[in-house]
FIMARMAR-628530 format. One record per atom (N, C-alpha, C): residue in three letters; atom name; residue number from 1; y, z, x. Coordinates in steps of 0.001 Angstrom, whole numbers, plus 500000, padded with zeros to 6 digits. Atoms other than C-alpha are relative to their C-alpha. Example, Ala and Ser with C-alpha at 12.3 -4.5 7.8 and 13.67 -1.06 7.14 Angstrom:
residues 2
+------+------+-----+--------+--------+--------+
| rest | atom |  nr |  north |     up |   east |
+------+------+-----+--------+--------+--------+
|  ALA |    N |   1 | 498810 | 500000 | 500890 |
|  ALA |   CA |   1 | 495500 | 507800 | 512300 |
|  ALA |    C |   1 | 501200 | 500000 | 500900 |
|  SER |    N |   2 | 498810 | 499940 | 499180 |
|  SER |   CA |   2 | 498940 | 507140 | 513670 |
|  SER |    C |   2 | 501090 | 500730 | 499230 |
+------+------+-----+--------+--------+--------+
***
This chain:
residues 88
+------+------+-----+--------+--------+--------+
| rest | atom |  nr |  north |     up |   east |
+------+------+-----+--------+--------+--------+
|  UNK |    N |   1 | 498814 | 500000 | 500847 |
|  UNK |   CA |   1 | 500000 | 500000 | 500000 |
|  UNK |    C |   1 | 501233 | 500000 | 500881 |
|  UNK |    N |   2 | 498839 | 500107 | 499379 |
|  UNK |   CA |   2 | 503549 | 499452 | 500966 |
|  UNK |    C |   2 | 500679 | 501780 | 500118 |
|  UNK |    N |   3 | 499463 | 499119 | 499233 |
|  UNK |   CA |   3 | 505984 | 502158 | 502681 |
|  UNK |    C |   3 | 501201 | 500241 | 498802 |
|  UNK |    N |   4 | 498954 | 499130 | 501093 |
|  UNK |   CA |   4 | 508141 | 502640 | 499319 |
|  UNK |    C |   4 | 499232 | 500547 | 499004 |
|  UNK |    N |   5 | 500028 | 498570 | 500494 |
|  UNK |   CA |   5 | 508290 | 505096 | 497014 |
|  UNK |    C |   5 | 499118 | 499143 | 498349 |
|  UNK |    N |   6 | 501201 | 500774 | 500653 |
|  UNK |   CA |   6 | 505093 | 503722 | 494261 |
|  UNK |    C |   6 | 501352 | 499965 | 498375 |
|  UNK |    N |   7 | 499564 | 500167 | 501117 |
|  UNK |   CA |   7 | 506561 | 503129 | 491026 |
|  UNK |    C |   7 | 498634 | 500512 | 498730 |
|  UNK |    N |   8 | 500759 | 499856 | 501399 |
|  UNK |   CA |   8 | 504771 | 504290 | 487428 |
|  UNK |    C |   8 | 499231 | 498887 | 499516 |
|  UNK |    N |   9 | 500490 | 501585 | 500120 |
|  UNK |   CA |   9 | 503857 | 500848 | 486630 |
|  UNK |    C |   9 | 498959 | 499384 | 501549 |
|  UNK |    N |  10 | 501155 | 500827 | 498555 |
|  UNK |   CA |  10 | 501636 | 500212 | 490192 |
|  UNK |    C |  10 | 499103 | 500492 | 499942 |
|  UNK |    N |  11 | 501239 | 500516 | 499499 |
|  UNK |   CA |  11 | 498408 | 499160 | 490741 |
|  UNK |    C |  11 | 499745 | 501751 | 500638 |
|  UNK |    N |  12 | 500546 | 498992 | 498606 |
|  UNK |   CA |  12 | 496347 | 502646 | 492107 |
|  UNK |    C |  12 | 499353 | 499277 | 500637 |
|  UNK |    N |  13 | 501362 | 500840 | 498798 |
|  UNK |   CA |  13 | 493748 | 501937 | 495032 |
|  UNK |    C |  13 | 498766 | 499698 | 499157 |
|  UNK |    N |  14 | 501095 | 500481 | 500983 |
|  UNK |   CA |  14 | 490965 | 502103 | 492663 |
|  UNK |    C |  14 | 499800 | 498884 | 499046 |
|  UNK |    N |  15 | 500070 | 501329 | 500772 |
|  UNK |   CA |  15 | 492291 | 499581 | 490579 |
|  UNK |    C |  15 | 499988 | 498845 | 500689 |
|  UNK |    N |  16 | 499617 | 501388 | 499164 |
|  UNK |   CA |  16 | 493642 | 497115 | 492623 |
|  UNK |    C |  16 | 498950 | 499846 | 500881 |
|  UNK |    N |  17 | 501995 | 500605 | 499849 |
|  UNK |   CA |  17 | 489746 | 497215 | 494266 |
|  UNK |    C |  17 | 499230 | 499309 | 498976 |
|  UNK |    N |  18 | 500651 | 501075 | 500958 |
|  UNK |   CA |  18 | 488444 | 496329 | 491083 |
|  UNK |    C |  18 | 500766 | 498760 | 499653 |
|  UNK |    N |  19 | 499549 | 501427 | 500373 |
|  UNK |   CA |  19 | 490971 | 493225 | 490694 |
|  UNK |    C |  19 | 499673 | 499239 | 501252 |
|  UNK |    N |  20 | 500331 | 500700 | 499015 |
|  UNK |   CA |  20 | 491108 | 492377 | 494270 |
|  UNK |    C |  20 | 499224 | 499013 | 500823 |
|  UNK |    N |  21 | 501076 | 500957 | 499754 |
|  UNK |   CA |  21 | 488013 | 490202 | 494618 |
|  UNK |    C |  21 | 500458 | 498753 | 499128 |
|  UNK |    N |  22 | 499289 | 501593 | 500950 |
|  UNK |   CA |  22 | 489468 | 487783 | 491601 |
|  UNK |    C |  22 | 501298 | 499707 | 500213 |
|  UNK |    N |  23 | 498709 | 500838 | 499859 |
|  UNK |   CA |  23 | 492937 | 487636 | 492724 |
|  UNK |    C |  23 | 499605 | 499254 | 501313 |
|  UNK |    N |  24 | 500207 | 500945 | 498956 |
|  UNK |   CA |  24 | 491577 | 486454 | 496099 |
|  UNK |    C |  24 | 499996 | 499282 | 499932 |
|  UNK |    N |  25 | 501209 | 500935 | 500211 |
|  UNK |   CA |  25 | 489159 | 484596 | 494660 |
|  UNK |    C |  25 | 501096 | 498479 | 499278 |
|  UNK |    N |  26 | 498657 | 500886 | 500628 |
|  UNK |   CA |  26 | 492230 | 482549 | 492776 |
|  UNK |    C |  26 | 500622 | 499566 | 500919 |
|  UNK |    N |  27 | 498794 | 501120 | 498741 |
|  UNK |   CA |  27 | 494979 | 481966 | 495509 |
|  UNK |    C |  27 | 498974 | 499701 | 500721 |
|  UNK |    N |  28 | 500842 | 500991 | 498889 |
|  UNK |   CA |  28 | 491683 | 480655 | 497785 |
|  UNK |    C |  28 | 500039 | 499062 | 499486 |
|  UNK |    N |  29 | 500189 | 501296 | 500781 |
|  UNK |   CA |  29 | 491356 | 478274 | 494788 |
|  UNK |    C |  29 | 501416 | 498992 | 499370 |
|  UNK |    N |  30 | 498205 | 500520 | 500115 |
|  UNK |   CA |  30 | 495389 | 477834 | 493990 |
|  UNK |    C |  30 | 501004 | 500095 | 501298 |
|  UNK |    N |  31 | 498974 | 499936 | 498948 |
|  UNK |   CA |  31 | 496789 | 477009 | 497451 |
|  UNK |    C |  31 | 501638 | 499124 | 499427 |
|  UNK |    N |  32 | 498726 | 501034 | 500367 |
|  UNK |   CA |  32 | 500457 | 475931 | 497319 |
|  UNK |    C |  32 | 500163 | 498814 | 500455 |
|  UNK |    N |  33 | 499896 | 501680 | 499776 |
|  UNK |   CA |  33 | 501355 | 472660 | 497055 |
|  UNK |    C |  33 | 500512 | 499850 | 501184 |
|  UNK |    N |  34 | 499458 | 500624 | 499056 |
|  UNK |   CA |  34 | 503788 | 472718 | 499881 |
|  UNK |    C |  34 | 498724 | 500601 | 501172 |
|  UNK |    N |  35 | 501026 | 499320 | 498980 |
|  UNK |   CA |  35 | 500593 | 474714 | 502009 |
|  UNK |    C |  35 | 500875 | 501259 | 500991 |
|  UNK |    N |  36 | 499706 | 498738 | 500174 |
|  UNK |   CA |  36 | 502840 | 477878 | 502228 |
|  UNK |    C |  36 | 499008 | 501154 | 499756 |
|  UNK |    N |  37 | 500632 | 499123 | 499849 |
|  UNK |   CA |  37 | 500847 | 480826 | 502771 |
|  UNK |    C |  37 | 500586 | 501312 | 499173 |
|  UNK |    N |  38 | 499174 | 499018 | 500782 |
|  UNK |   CA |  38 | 503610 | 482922 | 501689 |
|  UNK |    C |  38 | 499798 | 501493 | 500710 |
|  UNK |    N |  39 | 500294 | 499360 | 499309 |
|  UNK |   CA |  39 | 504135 | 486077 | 502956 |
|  UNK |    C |  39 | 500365 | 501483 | 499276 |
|  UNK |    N |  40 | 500325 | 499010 | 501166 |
|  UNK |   CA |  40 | 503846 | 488848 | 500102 |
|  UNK |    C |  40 | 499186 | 500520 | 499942 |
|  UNK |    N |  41 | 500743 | 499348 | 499876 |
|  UNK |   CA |  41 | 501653 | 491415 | 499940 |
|  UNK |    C |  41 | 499200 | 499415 | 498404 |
|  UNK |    N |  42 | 500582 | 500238 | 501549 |
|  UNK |   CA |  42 | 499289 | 489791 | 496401 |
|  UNK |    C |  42 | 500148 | 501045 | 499241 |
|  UNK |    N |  43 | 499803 | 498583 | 500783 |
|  UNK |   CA |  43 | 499063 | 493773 | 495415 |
|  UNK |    C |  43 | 501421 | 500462 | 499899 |
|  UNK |    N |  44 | 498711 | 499805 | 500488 |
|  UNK |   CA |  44 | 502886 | 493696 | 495568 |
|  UNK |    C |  44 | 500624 | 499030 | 498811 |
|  UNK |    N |  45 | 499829 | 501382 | 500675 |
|  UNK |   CA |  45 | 503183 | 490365 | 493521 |
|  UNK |    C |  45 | 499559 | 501059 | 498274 |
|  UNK |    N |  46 | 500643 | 498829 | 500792 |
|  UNK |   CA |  46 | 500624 | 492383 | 491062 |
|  UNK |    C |  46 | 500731 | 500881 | 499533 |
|  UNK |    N |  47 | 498811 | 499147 | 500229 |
|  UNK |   CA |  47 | 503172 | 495096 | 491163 |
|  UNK |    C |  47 | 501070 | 499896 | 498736 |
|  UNK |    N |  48 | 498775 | 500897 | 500492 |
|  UNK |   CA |  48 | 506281 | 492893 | 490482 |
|  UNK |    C |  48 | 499410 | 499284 | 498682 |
|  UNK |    N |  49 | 500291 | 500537 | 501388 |
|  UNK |   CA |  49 | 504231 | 491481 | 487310 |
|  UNK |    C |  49 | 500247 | 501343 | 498980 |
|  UNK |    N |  50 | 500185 | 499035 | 500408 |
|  UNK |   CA |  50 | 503224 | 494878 | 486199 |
|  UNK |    C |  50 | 501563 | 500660 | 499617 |
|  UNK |    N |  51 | 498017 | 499143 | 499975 |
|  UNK |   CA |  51 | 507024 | 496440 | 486586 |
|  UNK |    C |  51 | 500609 | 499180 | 498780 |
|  UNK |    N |  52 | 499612 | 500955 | 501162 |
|  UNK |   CA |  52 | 508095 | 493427 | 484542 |
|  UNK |    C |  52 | 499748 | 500304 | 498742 |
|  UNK |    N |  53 | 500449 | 499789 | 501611 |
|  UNK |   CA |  53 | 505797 | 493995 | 481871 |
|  UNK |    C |  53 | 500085 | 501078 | 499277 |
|  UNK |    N |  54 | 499575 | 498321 | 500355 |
|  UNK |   CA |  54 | 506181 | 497750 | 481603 |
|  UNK |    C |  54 | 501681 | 500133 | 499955 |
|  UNK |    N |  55 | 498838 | 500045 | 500160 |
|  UNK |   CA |  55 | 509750 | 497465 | 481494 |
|  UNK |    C |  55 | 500801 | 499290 | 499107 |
|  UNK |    N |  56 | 499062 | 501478 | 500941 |
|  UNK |   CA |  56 | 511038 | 494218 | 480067 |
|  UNK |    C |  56 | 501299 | 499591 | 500504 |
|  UNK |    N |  57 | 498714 | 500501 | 499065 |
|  UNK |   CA |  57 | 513455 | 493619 | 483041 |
|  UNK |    C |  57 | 499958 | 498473 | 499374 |
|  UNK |    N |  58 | 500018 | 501801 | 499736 |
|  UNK |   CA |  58 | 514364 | 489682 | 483499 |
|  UNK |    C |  58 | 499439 | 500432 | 501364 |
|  UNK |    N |  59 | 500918 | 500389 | 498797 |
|  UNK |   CA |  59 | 512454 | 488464 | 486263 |
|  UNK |    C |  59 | 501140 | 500653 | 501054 |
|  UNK |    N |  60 | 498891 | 500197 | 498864 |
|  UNK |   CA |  60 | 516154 | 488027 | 488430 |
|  UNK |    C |  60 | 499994 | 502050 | 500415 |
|  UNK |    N |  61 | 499561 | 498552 | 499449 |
|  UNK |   CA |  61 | 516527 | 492161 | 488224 |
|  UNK |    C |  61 | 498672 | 501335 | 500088 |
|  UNK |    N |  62 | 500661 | 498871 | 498839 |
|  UNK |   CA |  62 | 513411 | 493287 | 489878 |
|  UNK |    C |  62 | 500463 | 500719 | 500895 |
|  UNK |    N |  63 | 499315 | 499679 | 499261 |
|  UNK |   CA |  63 | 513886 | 495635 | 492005 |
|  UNK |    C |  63 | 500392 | 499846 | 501353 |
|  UNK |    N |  64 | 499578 | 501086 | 498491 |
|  UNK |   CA |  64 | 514986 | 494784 | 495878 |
|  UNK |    C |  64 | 498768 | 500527 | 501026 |
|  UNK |    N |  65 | 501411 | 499333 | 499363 |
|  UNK |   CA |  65 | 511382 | 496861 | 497144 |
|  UNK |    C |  65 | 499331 | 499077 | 499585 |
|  UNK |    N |  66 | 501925 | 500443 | 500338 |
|  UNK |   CA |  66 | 509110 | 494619 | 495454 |
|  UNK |    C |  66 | 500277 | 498217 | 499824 |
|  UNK |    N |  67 | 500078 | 501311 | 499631 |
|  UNK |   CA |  67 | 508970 | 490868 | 495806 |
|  UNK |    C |  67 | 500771 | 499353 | 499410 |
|  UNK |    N |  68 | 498538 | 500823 | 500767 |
|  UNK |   CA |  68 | 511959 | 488157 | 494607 |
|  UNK |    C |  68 | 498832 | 499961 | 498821 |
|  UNK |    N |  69 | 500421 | 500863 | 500795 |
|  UNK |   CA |  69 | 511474 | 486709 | 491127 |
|  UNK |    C |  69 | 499255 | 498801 | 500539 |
|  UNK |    N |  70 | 500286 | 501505 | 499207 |
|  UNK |   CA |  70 | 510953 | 483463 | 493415 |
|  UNK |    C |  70 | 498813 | 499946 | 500206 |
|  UNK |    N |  71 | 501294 | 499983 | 499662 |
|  UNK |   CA |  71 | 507910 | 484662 | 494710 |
|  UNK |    C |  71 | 499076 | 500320 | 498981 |
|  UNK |    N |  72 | 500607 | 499331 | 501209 |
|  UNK |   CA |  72 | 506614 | 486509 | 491712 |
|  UNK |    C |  72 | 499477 | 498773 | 498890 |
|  UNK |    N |  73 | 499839 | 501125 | 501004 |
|  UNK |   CA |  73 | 507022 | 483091 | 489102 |
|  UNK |    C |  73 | 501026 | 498950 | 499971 |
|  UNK |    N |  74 | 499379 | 500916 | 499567 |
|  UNK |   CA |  74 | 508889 | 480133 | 488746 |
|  UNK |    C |  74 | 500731 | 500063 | 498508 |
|  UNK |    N |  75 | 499708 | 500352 | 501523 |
|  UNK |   CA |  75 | 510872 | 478899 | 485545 |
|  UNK |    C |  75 | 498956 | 499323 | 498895 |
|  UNK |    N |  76 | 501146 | 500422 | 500245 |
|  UNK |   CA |  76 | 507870 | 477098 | 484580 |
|  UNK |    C |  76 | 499366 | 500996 | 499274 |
|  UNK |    N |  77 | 501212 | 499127 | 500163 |
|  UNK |   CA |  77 | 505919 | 480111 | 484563 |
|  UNK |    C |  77 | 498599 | 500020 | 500402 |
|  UNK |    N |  78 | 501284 | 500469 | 499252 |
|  UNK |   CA |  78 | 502983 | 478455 | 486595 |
|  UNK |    C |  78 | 499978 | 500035 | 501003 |
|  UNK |    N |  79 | 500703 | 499520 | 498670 |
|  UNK |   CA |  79 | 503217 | 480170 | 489941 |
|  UNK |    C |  79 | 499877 | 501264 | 499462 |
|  UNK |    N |  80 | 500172 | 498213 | 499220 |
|  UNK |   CA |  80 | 501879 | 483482 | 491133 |
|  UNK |    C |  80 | 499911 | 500059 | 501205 |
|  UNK |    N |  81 | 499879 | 500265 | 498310 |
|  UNK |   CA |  81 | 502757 | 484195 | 494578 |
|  UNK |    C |  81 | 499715 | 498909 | 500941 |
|  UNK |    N |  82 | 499799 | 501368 | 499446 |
|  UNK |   CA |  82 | 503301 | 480903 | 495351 |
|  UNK |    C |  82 | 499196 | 498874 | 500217 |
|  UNK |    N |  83 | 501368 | 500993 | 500636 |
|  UNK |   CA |  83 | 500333 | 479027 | 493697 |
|  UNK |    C |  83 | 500523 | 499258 | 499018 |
|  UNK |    N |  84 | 499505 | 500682 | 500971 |
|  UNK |   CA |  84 | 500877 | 476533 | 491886 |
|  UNK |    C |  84 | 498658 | 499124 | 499262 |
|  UNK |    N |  85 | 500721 | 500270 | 501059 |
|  UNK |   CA |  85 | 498613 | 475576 | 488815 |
|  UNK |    C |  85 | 499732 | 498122 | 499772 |
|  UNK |    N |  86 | 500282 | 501927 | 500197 |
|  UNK |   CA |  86 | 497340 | 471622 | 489095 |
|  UNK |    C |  86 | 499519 | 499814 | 499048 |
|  UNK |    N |  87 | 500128 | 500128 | 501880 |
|  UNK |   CA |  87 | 497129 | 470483 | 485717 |
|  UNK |    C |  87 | 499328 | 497944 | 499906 |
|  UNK |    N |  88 | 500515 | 501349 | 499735 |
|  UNK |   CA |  88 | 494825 | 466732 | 486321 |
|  UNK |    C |  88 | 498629 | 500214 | 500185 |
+------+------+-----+--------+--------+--------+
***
């Protein structure tokens, strides 16, 4: 886990073990188009969804600890940490 202060809304260790094998298992299978690696912690991404949804911020006023909107989703709505969804 990261070096700030956890938020109510985050992922414990126990959980984020039981997701952790299928979010892998996803960005191995949704690389980004431009072949960006990106450089976000996935369990912070995770986070930055979670915070969102428990809250009902806008994307733009996450907070400045946990990953941009940018990285988090797009206007689209078809990235997650910088995957992008091929639709063909």
């Amino acid at each position: 886990m990261s070096d700030r202060k956890p938020y109510p809304s985050d992922l414990s260790d126990e959980r984020w073990e039981l997701i952790r094998p299928v979010i892998i298992s996803w960005k191995g299978r949704h690389p980004s188009v431009s072949g960006h690696q990106g450089h976000y912690d996935m369990r912070e991404i995770v986070n930055a969804i979670l915070y969102q949804a428990r809250t009902g911020c806008q994307w733009r006023y996450l907070p400045h600890d946990l990953p941009p909107h940018s990285a988090v989703c797009d206007p689209l709505g078809d990235r997650i940490g910088g995957a992008r969804e091929h639709s063909r």
